[in-house]
N, C-alpha and C positions, 0 to 999 in steps of 0.2 A: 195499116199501110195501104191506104186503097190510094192515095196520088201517086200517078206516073212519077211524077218528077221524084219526089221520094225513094219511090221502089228505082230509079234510073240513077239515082245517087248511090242506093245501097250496092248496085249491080256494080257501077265503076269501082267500088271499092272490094271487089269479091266478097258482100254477103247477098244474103236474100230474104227478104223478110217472109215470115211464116203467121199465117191468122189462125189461133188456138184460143183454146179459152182458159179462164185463170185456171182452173183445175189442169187442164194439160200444162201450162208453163210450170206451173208451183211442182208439178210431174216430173218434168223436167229438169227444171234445178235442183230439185232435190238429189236426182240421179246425177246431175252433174258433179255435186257438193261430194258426195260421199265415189265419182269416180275418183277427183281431185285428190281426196284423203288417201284415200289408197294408193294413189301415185305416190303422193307425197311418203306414206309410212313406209313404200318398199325403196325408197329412193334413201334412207337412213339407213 
């Protein structure tokens, strides 16, 4: 996300783009996937 116009779209929409590299996203989802779960099984 290096164009202004991009990151100035993300911004009006409340996010924000972050530059990681695949090992930190794939880091990240992962921990996302298995927060997710967990919400999900306590919410049963």
């Amino acid at each position: 996300m290096q164009s202004p116009e991009a990151r100035g779209q993300l911004a009006r929409q409340g996010a924000a783009a972050q530059l990681e590299s695949s090992a930190e996203f794939t880091a990240f989802m992962k921990a996302e996937r298995e927060r997710i779960a967990r919400i999900g099984r306590e919410a049963l």
